[in-house]
Backbone as JSON, one array per atom type, in Angstrom:
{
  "sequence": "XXXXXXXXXXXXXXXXXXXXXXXXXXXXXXXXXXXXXXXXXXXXXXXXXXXXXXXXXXXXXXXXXXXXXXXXXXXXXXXXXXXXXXXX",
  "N": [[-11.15, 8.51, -19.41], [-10.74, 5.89, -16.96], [-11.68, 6.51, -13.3], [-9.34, 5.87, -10.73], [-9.31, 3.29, -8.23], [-8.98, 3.85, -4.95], [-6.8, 1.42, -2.95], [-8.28, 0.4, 0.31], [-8.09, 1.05, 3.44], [-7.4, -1.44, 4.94], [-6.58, -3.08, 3.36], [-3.93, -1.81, 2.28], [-2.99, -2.27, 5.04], [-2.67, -5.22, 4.87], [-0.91, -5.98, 2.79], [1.61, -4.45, 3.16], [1.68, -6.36, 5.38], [1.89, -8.58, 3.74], [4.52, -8.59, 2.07], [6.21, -8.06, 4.57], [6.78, -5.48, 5.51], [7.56, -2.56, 8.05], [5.54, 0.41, 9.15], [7.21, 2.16, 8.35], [9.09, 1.46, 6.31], [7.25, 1.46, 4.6], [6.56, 4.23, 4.26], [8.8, 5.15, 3.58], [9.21, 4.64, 0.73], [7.22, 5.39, -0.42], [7.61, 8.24, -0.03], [6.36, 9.53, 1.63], [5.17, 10.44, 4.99], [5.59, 8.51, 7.78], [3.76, 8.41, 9.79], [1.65, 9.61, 8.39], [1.08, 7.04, 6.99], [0.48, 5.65, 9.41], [-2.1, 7.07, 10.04], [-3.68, 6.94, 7.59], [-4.09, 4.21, 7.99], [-5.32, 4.01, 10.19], [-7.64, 4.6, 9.22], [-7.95, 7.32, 8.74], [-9.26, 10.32, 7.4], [-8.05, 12.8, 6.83], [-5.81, 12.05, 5.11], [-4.44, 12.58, 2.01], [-5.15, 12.1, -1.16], [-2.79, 12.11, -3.35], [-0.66, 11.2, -1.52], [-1.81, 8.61, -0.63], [-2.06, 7.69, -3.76], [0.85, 7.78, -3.41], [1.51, 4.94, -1.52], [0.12, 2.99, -2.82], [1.34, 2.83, -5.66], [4.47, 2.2, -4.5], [3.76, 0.12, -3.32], [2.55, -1.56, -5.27], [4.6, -1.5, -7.18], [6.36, -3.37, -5.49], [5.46, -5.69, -6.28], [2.72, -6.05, -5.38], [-0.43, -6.65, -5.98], [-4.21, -5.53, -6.08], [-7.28, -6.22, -5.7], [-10.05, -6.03, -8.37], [-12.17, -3.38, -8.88], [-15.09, -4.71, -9.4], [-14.6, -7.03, -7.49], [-14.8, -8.77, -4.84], [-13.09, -6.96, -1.58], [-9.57, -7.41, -1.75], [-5.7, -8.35, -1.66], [-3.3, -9.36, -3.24], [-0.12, -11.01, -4.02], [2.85, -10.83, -6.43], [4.95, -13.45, -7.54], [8.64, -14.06, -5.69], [9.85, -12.5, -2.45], [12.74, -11.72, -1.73], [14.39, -9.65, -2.07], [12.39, -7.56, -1.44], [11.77, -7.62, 1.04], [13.72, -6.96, 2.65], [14.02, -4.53, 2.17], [15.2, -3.36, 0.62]],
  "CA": [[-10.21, 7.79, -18.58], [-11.14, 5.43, -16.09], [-11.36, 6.7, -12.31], [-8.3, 4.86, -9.95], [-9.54, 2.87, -6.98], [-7.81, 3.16, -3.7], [-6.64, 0.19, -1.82], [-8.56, 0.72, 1.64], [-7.17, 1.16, 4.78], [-6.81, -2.85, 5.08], [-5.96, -3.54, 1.76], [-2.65, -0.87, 2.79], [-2.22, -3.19, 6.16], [-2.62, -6.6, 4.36], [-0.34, -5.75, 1.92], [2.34, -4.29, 4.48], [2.25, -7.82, 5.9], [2.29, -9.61, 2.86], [5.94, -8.01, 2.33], [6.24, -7.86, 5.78], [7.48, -4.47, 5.79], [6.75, -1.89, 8.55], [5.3, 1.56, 8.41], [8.15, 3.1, 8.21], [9.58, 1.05, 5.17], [6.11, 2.37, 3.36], [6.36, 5.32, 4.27], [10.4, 5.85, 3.11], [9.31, 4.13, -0.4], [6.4, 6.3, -0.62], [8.03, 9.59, -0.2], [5.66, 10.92, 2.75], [5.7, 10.14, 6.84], [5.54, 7.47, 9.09], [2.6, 9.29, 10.63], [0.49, 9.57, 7.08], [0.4, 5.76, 6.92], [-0.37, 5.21, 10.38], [-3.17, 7.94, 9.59], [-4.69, 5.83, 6.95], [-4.54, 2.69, 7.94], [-6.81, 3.65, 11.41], [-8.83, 5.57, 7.97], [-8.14, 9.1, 8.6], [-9.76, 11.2, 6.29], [-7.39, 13.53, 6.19], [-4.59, 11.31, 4.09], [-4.09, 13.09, 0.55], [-5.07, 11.44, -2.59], [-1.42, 12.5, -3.43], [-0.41, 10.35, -0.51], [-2.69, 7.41, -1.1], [-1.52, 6.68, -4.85], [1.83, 6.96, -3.35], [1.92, 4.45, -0.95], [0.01, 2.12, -3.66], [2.18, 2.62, -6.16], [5.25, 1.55, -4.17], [3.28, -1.61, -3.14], [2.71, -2.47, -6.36], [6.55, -1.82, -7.52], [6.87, -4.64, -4.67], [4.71, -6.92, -6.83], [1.7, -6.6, -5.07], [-2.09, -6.89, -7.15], [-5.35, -4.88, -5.55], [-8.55, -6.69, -6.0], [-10.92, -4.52, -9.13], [-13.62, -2.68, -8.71], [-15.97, -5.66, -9.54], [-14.17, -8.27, -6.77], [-14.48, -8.46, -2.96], [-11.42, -6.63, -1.26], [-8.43, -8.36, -1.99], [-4.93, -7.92, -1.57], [-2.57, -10.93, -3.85], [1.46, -10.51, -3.72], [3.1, -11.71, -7.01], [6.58, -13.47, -7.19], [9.19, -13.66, -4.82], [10.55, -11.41, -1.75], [13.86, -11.35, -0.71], [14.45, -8.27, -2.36], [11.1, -7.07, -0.69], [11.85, -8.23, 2.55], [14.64, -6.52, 3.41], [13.62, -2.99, 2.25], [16.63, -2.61, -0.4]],
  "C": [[-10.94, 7.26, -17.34], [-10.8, 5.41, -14.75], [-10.73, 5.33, -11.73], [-9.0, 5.08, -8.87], [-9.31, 2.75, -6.05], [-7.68, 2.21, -3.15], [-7.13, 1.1, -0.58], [-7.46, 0.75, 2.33], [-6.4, -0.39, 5.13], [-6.19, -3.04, 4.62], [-4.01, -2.78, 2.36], [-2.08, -1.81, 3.62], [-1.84, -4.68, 5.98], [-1.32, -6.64, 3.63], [1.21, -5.48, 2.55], [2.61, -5.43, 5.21], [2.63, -8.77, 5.39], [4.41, -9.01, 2.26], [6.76, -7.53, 3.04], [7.54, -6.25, 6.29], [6.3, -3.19, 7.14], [6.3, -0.24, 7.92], [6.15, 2.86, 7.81], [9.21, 3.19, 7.0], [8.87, 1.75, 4.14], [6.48, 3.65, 2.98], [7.63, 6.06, 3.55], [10.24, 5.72, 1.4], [7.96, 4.74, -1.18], [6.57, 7.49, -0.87], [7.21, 10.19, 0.6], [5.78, 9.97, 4.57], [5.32, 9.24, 7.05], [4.25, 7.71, 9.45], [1.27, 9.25, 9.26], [0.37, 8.43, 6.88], [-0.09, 5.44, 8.0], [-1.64, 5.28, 10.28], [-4.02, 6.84, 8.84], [-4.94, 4.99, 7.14], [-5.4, 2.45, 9.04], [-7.46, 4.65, 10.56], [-9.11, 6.76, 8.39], [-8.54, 9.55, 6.97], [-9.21, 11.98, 6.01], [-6.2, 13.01, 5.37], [-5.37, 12.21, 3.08], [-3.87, 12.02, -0.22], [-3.59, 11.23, -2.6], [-0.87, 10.75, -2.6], [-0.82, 8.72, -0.3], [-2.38, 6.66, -2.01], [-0.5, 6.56, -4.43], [2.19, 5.84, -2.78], [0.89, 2.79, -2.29], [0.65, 1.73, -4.82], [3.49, 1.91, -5.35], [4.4, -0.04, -3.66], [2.84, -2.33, -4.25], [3.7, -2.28, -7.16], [7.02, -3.12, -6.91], [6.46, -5.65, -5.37], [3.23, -7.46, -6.26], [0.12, -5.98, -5.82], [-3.1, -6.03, -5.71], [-6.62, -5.69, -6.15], [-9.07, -5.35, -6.79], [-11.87, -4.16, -8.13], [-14.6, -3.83, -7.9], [-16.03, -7.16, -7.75], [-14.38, -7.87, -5.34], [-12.87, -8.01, -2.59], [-10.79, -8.03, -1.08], [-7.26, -7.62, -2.0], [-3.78, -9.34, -2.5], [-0.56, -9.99, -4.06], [2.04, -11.58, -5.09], [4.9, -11.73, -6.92], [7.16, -13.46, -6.01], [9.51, -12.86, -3.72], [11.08, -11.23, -1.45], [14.08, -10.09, -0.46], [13.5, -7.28, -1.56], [11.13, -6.38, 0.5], [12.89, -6.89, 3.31], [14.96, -5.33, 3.13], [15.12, -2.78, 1.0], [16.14, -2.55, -2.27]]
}
């Protein structure tokens, strides 16, 4: 099985803007704190794996893509956002 890549700390904040939600939207659609995304996104080291896929998984439920391995960081948002937008 092929090791999963985290979205960086950017990638997290890019992404967050591209669905212009704040940290607190992440963090409710994530299932962990307010405080654990802040954490990562000025790249604390202590964020939890755990914690990490969740807040990437819900950003890509939103429709948003992660640049591979292979590609320069990237962050791409597919489709629409009303739905997105307004956290529902």
């Amino acid at each position: 099985m092929e090791e999963r890549r985290h979205p960086s700390p950017a990638q997290i904040r890019a992404a967050r803007a591209l669905l212009d939600w704040s940290q607190q939207q992440l963090a409710a659609r994530s299932g962990i704190g307010r405080r654990t995304v802040a954490a990562y996104e000025i790249g604390g080291d202590r964020v939890t794996e755990a914690s990490i896929t969740g807040m990437s998984d819900a950003l890509m439920d939103a429709g948003i893509s992660f640049s591979g391995p292979d590609q320069p960081e990237g962050v791409y948002r597919q489709g629409s956002g009303a739905k997105d937008r307004d956290g529902d």
